[in-house]
VOBA-1610 file (N, C-alpha, C; in pm, whole numbers, padded with zeros to 5 digits, always signed):
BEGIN
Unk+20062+08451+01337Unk+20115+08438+01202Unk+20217+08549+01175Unk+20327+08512+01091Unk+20418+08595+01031Unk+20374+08741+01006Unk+20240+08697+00915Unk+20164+08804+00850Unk+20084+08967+00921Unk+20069+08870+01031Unk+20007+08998+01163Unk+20142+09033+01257Unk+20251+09025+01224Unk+20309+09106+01312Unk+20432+09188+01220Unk+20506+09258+01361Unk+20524+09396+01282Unk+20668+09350+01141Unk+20684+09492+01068Unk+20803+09504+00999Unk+20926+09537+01048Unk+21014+09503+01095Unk+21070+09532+01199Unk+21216+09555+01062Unk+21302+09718+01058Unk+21405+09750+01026Unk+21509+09759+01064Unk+21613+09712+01046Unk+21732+09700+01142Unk+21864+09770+01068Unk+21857+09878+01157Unk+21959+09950+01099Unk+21903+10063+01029Unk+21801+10176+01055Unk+21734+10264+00982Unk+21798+10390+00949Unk+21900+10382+00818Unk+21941+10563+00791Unk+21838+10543+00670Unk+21900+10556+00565Unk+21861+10668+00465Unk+21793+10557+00348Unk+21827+10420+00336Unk+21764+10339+00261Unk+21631+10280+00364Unk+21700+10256+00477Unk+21578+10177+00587Unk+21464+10231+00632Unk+21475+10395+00663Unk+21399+10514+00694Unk+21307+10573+00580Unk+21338+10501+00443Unk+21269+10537+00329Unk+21181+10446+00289Unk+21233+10322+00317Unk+21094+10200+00306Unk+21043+10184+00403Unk+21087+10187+00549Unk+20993+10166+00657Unk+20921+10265+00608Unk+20920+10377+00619Unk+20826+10508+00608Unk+20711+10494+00502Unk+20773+10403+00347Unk+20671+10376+00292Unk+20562+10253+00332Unk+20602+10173+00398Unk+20546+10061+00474Unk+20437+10128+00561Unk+20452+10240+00651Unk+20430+10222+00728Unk+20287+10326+00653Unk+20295+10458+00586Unk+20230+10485+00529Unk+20125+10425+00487Unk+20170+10310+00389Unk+20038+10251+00343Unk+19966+10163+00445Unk+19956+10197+00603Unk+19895+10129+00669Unk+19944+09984+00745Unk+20083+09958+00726Unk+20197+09796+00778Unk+20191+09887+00930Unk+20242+09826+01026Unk+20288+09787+01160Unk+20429+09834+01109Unk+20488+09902+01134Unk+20647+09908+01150Unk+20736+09983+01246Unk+20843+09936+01269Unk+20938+09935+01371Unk+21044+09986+01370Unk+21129+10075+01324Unk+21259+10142+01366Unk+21364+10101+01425Unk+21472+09982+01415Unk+21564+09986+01490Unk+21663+10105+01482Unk+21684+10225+01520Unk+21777+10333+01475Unk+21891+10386+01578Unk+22014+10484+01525Unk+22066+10555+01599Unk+22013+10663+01681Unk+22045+10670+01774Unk+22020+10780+01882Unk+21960+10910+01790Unk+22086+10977+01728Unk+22062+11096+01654Unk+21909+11051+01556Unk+21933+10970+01503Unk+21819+10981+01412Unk+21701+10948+01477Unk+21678+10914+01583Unk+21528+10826+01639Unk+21477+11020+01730Unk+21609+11061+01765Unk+21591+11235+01825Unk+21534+11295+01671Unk+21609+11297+01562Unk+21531+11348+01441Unk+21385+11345+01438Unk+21355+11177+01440Unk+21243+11161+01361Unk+21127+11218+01458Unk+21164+11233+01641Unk+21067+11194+01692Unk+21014+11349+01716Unk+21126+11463+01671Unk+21137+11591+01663Unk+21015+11664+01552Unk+21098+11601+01432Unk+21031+11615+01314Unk+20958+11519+01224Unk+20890+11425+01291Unk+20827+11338+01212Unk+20915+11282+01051Unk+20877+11179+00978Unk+20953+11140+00893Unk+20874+11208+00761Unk+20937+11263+00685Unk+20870+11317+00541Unk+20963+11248+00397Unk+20896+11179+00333Unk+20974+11119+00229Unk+20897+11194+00090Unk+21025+11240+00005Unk+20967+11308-00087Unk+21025+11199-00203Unk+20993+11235-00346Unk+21030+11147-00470Unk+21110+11213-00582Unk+21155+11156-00651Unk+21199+11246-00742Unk+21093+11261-00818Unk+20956+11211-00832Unk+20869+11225-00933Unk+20794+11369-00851Unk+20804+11399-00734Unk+20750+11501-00681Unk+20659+11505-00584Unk+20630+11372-00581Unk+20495+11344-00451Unk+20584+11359-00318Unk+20477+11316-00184Unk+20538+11339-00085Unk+20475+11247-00010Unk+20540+11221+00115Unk+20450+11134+00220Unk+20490+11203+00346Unk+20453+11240+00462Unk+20456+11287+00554Unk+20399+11181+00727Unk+20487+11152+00824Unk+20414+11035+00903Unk+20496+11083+01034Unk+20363+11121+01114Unk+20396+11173+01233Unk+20511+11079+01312Unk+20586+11121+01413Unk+20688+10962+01491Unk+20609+10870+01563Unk+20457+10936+01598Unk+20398+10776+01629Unk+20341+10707+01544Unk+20338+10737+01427Unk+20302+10632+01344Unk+20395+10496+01313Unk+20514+10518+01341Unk+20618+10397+01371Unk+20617+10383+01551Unk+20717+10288+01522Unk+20774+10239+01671Unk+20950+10277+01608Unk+20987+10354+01737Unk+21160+10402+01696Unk+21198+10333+01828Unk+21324+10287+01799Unk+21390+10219+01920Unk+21561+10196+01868Unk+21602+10209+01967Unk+21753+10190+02000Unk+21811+10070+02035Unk+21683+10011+02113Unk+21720+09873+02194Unk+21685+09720+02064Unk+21776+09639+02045Unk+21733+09560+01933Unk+21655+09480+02011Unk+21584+09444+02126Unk+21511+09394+02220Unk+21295+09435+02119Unk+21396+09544+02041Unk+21220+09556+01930Unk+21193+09451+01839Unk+21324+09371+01788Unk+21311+09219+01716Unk+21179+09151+01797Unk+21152+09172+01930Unk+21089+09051+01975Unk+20973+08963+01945Unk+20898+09086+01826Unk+20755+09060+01797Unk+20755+09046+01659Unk+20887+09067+01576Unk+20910+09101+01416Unk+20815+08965+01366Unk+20783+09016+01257Unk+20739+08897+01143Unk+20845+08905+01058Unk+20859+09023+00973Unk+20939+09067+00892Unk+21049+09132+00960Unk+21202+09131+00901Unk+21332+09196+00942Unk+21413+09217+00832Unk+21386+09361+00766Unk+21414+09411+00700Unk+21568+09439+00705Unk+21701+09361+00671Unk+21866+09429+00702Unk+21883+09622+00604Unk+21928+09633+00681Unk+21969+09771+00600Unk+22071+09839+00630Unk+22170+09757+00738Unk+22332+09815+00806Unk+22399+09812+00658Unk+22504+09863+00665Unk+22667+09896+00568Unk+22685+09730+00644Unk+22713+09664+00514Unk+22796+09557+00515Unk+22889+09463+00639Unk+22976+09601+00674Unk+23034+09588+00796Unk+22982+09592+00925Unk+22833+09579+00921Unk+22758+09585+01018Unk+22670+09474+01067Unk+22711+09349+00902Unk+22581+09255+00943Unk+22608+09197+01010Unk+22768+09100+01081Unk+22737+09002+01156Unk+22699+09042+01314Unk+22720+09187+01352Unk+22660+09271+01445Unk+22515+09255+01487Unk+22458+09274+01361Unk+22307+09310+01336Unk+22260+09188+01335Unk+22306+09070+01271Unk+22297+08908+01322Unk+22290+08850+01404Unk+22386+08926+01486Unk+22400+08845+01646Unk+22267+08913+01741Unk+22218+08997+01689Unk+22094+09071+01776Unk+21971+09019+01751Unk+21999+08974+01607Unk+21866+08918+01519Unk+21821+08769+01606Unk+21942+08710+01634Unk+21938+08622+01675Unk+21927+08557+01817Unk+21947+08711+01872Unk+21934+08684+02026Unk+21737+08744+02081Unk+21740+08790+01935Unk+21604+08865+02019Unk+21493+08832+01934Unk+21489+08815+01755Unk+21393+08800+01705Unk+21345+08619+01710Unk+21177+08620+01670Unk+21088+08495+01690Unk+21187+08414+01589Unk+21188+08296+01598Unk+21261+08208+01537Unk+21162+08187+01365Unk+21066+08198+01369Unk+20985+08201+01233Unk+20987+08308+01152Unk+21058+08426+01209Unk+21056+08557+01201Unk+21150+08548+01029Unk+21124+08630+00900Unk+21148+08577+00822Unk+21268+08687+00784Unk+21425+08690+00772Unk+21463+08822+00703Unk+21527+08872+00623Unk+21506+08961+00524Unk+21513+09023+00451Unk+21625+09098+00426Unk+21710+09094+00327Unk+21849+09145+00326Unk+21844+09243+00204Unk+21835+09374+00244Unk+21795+09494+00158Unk+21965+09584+00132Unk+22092+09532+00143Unk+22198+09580+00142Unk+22238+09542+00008Unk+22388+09653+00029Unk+22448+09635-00113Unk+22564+09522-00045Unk+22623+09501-00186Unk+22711+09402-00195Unk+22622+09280-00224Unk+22714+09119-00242Unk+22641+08980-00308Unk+22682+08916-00134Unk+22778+08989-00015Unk+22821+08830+00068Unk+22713+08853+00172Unk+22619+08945+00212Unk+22597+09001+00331Unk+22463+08838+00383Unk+22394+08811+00261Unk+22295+08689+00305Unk+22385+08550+00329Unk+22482+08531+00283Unk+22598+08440+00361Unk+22592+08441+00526Unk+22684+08581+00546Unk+22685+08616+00679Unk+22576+08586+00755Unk+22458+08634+00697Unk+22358+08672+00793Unk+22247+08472+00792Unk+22266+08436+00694Unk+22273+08261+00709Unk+22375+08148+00782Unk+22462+08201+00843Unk+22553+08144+00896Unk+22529+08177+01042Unk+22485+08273+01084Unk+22458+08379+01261Unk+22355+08286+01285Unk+22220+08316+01128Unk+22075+08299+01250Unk+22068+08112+01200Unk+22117+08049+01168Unk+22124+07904+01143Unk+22018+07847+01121Unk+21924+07793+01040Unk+21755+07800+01017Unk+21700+07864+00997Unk+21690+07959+01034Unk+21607+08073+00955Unk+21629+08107+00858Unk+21461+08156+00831Unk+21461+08170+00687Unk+21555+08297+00625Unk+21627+08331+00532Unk+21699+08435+00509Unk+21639+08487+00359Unk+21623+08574+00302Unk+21604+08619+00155Unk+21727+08717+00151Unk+21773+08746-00023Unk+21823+08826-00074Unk+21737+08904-00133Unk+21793+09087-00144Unk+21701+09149-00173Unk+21823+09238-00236Unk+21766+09307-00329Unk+21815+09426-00423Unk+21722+09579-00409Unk+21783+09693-00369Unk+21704+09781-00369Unk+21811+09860-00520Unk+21715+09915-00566Unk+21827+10003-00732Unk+21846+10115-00714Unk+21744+10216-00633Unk+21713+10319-00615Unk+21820+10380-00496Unk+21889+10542-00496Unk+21931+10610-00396Unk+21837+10678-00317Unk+21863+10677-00169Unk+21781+10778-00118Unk+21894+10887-00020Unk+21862+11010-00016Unk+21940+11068+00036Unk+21889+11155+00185Unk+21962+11147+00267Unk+21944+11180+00395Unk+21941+11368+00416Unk+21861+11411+00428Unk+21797+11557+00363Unk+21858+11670+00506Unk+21779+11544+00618Unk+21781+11661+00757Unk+21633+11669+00780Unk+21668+11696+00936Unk+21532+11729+00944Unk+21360+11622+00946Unk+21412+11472+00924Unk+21310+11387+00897Unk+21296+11352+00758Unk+21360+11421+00667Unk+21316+11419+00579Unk+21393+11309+00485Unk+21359+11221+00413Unk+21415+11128+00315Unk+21387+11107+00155Unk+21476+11148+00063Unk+21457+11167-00091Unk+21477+11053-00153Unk+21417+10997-00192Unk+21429+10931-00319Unk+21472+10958-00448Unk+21640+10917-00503Unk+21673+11038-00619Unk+21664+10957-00740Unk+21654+10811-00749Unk+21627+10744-00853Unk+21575+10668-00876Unk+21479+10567-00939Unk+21380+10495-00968Unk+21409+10337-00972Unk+21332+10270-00977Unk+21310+10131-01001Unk+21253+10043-00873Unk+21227+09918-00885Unk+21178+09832-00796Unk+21270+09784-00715Unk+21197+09727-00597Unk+21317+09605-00528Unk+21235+09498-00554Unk+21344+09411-00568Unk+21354+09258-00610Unk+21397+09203-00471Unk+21330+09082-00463Unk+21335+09025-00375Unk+21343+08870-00395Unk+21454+08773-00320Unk+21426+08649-00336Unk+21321+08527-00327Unk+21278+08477-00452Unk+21129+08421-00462Unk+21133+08297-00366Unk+21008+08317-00284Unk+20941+08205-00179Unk+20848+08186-00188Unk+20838+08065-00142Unk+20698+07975-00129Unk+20584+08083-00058Unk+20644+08150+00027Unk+20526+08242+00116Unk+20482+08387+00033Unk+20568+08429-00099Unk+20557+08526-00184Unk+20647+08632-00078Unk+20735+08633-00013Unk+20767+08770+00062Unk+20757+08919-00020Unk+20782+08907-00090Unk+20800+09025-00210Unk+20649+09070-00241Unk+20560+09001-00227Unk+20424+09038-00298Unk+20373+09153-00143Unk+20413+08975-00017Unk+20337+09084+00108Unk+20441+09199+00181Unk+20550+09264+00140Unk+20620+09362+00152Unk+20551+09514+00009Unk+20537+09429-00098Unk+20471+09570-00186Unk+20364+09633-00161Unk+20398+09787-00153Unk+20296+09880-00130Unk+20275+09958-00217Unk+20172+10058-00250Unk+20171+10185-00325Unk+20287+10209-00308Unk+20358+10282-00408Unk+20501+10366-00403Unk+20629+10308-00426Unk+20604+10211-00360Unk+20720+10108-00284Unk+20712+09966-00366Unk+20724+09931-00514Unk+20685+09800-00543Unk+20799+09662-00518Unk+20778+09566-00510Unk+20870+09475-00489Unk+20855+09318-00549Unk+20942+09290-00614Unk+20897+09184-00716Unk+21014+09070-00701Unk+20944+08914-00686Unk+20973+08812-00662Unk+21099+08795-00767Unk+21204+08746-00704Unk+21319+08736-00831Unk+21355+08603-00830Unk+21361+08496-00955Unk+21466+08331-00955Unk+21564+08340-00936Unk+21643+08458-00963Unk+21720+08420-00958Unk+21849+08569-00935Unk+21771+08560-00798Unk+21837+08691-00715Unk+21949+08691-00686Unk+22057+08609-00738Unk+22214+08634-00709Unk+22249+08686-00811Unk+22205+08683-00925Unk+22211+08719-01063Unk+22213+08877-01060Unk+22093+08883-00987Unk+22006+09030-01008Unk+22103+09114-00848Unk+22172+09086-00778Unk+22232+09145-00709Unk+22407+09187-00750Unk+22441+09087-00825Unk+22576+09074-00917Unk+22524+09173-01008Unk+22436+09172-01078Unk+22399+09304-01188Unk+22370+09428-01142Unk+22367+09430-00995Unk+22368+09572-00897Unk+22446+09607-00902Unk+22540+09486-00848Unk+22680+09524-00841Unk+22789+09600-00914Unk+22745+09553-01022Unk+22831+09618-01132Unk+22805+09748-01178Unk+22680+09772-01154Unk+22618+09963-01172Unk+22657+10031-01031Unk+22670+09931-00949Unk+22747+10023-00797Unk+22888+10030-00820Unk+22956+10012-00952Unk+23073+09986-00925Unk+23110+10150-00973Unk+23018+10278-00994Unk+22983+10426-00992Unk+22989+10490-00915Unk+22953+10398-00792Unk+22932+10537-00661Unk+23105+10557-00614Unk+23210+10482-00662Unk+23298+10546-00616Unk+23320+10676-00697Unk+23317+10650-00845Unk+23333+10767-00925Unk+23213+10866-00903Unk+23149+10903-00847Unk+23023+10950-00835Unk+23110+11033-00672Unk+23145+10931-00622Unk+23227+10984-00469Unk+23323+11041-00520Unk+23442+11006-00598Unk+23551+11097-00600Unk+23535+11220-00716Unk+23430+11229-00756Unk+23425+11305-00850Unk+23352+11447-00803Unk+23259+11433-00675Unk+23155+11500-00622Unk+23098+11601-00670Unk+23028+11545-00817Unk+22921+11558-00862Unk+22762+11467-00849Unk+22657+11561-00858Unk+22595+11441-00924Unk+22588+11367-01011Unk+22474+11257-00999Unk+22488+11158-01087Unk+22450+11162-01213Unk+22328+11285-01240Unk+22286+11294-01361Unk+22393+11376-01428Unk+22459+11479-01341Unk+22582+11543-01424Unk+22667+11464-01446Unk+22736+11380-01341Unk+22817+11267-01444Unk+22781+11245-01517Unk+22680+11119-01554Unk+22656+11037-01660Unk+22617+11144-01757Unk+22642+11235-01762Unk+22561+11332-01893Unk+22726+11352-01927Unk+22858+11347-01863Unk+22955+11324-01899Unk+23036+11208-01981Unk+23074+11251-02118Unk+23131+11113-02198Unk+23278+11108-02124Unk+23316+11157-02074Unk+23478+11148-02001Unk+23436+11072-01901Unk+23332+11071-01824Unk+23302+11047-01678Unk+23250+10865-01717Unk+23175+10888-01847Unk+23082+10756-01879Unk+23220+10646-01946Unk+23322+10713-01988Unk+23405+10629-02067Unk+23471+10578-01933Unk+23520+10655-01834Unk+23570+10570-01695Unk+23515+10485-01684Unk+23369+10486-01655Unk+23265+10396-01577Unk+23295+10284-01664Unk+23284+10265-01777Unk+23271+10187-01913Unk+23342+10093-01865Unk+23492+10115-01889Unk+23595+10058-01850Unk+23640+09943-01733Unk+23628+10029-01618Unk+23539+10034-01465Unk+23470+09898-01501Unk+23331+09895-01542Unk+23240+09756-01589Unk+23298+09679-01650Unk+23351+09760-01792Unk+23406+09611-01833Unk+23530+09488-01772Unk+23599+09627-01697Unk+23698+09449-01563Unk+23612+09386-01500Unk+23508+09403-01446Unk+23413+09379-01383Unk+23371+09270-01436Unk+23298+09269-01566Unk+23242+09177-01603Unk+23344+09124-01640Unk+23466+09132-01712Unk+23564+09029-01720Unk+23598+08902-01634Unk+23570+08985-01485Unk+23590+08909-01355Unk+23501+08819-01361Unk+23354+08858-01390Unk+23250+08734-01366Unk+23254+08661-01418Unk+23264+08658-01561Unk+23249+08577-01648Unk+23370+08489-01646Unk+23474+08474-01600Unk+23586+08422-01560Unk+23544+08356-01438Unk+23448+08389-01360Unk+23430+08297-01219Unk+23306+08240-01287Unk+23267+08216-01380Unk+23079+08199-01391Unk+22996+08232-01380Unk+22969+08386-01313Unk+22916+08462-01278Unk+22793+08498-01395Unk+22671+08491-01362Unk+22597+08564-01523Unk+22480+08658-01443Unk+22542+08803-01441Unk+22479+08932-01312Unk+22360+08927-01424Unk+22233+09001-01400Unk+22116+08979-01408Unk+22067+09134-01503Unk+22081+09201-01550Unk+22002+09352-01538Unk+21882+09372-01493Unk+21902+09487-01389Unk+21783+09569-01310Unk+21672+09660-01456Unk+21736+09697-01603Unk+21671+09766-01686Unk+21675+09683-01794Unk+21589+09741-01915Unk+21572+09610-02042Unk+21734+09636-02110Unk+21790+09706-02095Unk+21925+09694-02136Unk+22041+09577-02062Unk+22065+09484-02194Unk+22158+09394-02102Unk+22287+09447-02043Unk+22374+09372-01966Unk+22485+09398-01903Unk+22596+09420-02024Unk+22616+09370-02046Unk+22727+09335-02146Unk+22702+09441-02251Unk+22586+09479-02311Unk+22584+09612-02408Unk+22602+09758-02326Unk+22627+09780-02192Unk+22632+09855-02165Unk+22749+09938-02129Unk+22869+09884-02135Unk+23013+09958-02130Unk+22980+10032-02289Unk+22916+09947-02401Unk+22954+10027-02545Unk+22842+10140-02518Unk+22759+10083-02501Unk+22630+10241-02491Unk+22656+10369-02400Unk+22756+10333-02264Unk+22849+10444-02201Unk+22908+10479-02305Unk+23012+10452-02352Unk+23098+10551-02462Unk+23014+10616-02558Unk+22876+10621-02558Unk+22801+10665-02670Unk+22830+10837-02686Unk+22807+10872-02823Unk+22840+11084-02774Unk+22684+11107-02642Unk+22713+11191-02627Unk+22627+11237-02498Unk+22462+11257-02543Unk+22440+11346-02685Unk+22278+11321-02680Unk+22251+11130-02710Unk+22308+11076-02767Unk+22258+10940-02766Unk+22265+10883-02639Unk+22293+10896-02514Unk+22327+10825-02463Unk+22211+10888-02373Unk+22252+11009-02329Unk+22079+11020-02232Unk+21972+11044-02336Unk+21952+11009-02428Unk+21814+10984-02477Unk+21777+10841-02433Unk+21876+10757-02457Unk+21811+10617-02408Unk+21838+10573-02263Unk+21925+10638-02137Unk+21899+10697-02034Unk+21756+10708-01989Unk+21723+10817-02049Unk+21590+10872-02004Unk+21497+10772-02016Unk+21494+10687-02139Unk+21403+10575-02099Unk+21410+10471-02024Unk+21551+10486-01982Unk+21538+10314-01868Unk+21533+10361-01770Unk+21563+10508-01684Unk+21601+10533-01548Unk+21561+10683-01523Unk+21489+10728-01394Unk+21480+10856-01377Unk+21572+10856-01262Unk+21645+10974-01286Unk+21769+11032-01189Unk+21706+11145-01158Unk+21745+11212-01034Unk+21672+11334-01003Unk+21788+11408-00985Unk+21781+11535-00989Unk+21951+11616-01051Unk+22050+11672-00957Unk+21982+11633-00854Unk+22092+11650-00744Unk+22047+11472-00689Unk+22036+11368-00726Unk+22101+11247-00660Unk+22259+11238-00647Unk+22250+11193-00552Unk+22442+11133-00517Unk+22409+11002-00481Unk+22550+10916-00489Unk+22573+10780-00418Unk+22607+10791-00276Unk+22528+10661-00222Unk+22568+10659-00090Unk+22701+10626-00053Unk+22794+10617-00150Unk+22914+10674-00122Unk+22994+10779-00095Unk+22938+10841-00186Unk+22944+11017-00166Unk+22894+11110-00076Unk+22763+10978+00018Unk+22732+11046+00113Unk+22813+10991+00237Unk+22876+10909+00254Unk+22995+10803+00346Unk+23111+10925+00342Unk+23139+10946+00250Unk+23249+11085+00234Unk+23264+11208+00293Unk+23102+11201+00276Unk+23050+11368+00284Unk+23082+11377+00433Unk+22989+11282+00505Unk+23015+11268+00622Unk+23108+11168+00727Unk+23226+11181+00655Unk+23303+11124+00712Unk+23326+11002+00783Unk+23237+10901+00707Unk+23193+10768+00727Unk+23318+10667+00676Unk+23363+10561+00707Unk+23365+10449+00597Unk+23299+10368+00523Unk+23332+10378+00351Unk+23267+10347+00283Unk+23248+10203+00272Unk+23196+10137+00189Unk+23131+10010+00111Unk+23246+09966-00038Unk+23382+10050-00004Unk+23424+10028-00104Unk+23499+09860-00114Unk+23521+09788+00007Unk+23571+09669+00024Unk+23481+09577+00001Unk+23340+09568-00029Unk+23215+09508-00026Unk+23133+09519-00178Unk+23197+09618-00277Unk+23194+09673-00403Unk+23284+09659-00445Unk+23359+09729-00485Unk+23507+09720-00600Unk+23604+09571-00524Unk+23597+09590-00434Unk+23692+09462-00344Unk+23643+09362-00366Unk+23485+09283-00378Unk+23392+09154-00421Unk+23463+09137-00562Unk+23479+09197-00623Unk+23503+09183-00798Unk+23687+09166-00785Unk+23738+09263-00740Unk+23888+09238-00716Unk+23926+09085-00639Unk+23822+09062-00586Unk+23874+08913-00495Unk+23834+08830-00560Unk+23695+08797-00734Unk+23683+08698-00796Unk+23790+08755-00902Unk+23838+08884-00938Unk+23984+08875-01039Unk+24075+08764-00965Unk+24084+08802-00851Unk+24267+08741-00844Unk+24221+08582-00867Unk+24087+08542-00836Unk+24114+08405-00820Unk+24054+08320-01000Unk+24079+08467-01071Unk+24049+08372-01209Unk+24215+08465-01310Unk+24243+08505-01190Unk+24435+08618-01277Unk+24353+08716-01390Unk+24236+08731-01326Unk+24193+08877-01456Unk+24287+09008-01416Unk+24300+09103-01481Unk+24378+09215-01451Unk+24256+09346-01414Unk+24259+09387-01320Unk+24164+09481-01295Unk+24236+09660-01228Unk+24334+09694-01356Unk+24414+09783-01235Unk+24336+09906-01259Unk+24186+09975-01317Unk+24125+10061-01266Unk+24072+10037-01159Unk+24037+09959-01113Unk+23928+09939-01029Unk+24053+09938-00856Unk+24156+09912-00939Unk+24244+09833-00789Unk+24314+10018-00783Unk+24299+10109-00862Unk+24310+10210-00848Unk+24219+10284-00804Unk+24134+10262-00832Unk+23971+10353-00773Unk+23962+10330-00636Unk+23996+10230-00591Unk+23984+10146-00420Unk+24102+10245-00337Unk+24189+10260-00374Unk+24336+10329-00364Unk+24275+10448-00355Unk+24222+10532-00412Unk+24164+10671-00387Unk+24041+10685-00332Unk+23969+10570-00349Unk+23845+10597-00206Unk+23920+10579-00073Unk+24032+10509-00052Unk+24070+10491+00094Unk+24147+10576+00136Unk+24246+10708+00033Unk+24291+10786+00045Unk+24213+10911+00104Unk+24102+10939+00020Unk+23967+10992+00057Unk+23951+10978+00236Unk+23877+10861+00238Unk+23857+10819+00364Unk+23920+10868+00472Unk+24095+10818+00467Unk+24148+10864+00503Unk+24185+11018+00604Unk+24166+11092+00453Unk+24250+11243+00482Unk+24069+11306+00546Unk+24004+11266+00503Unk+23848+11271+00600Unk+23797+11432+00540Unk+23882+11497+00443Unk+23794+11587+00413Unk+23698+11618+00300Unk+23567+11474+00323Unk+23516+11446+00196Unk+23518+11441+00039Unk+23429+11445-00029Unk+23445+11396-00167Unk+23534+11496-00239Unk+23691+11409-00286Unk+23789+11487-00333Unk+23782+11619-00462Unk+23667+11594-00502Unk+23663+11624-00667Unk+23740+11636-00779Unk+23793+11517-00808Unk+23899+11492-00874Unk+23830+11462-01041Unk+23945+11513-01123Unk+23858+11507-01253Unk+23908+11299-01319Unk+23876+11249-01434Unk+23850+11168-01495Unk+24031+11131-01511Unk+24090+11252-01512Unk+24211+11235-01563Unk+24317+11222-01421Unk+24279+11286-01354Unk+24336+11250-01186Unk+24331+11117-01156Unk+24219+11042-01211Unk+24157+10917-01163Unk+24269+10814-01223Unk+24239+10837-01346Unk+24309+10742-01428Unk+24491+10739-01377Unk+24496+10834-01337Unk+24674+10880-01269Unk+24775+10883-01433
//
């Protein structure tokens, strides 16, 4: 059965290495597909995942299975995706050469196209969409942070996948209507560039009304775009989409007072954009700001922050000497 065999992660940095680890904790079978460097990390220093609420989990390297070779698909029940975008039809073609054909999987990435891709490679198989809300940041050393809160959502099935993936720590909840709820990701990821070019954190941004009036803006082309394609994104918090460009412009104590009740940020979180920067990665910015720029052109919405923000993450990228720190007013040009 599906159910007795392992969790198998594909693609393990800093989001994949934080739920396997909680998986594996509460007692799951799990599996590691990872890079060289990191599988030498973990097997050095065992994996330690801390929270922003302050707890900790600690799990020696044999408590997983770490592997390099995607030849570890062979026994998966579960196949957790967790590559950068530009990685899935890669991670597809392995899925497909090596995992059980009943084998069920799980698409834990950002962006709305990546369960397309990855439905088109493995042809029958079962595929889910999944939303994770939360950052985790890559510490060193084994170690993996959790800097902000909420559940993953997961696309609702007949078999409950979402119920038998939730653990202590780690909750995960069946979604109708998970394109919705990944489009409403989308649009709160449409931050980590400003979060990247700004290289601050996130709670110091958003505690910024200069920084929050960008973002504002930022969303509202955004949602202009959707709602022009049909689009109706979902919210991850009880605050809807659409009230939330006006509640950004709010003065600053109103705005993290009601902050504080929908979301815990921990005060040094960053975006995993900012960590793509840091370390001289390419970003997710063609898979984020570019998804929304490609339903503008095809409804003639005008989106020229956003087609500006893309322009200075690739400049970024580029000149390779991480997050520029450019102020609100640089941005805007």
């Amino acid at each position: 059965m599906v159910a007795d065999r392992p969790i198998v992660v594909a693609g393990a940095g800093a989001i994949g290495c934080f739920v396997g680890g909680m998986l594996a904790a509460a007692g799951r079978r799990v599996a590691l597909l990872v890079r060289p460097r990191v599988k030498t990390e973990i097997e050095r220093f065992g994996l330690r995942l801390t929270d922003f609420d302050g707890s900790e989990k600690k799990l020696g390297a044999g408590q997983l299975a770490l592997s390099e070779d995607p030849a570890i698909f062979h026994s998966a029940g579960i196949v957790l995706v967790t590559v950068k975008s530009a990685d899935t039809a890669d991670v597809a073609d392995q899925i497909a050469q090596h995992a059980p054909q009943d084998a069920v999987i799980v698409s834990l990435q950002n962006g709305v196209g990546n369960v397309a891709v990855l439905r088109e490679r493995l042809g029958g198989r079962r595929v889910l969409a999944g939303m994770v809300p939360f950052n985790v940041i890559a510490m060193g050393e084994g170690r993996f942070h959790r800097s902000t809160s909420g559940d993953i959502h997961v696309g609702e099935d007949a078999e409950n996948t979402a119920a038998a993936l939730s653990v202590p720590g780690l909750s995960m909840r069946a979604s109708r209507d998970i394109t919705g709820v990944q489009w409403g990701k989308l649009i709160i990821n449409l931050n980590n560039a400003l979060s990247a070019l700004s290289d601050m954190p996130l709670a110091a941004q958003l505690a910024s009304r200069n920084w929050r009036k960008l973002f504002a803006e930022q969303m509202a082309e955004g949602l202009a775009a959707m709602k022009a394609a049909g689009i109706n994104p979902v919210s991850a918090t009880p605050i809807p989409l659409n009230w939330t460009p006006t509640l950004l412009r709010l003065p600053d104590m109103i705005f993290n007072a009601i902050l504080g009740r929908t979301m815990k940020i921990d005060p040094e979180a960053r975006s995993s954009m900012w960590q793509d920067l840091k370390q001289g990665r390419k970003t997710e910015i063609d898979y984020l700001q570019g998804a929304v720029i490609a339903l503008a052109e095809q409804s003639n919405v005008n989106v020229p922050l956003m087609r500006r923000i893309v322009a200075l993450i690739k400049e970024a990228e580029v000149a390779g000497n991480g997050p520029p720190g450019l102020t609100p007013q640089q941005i805007r040009g």
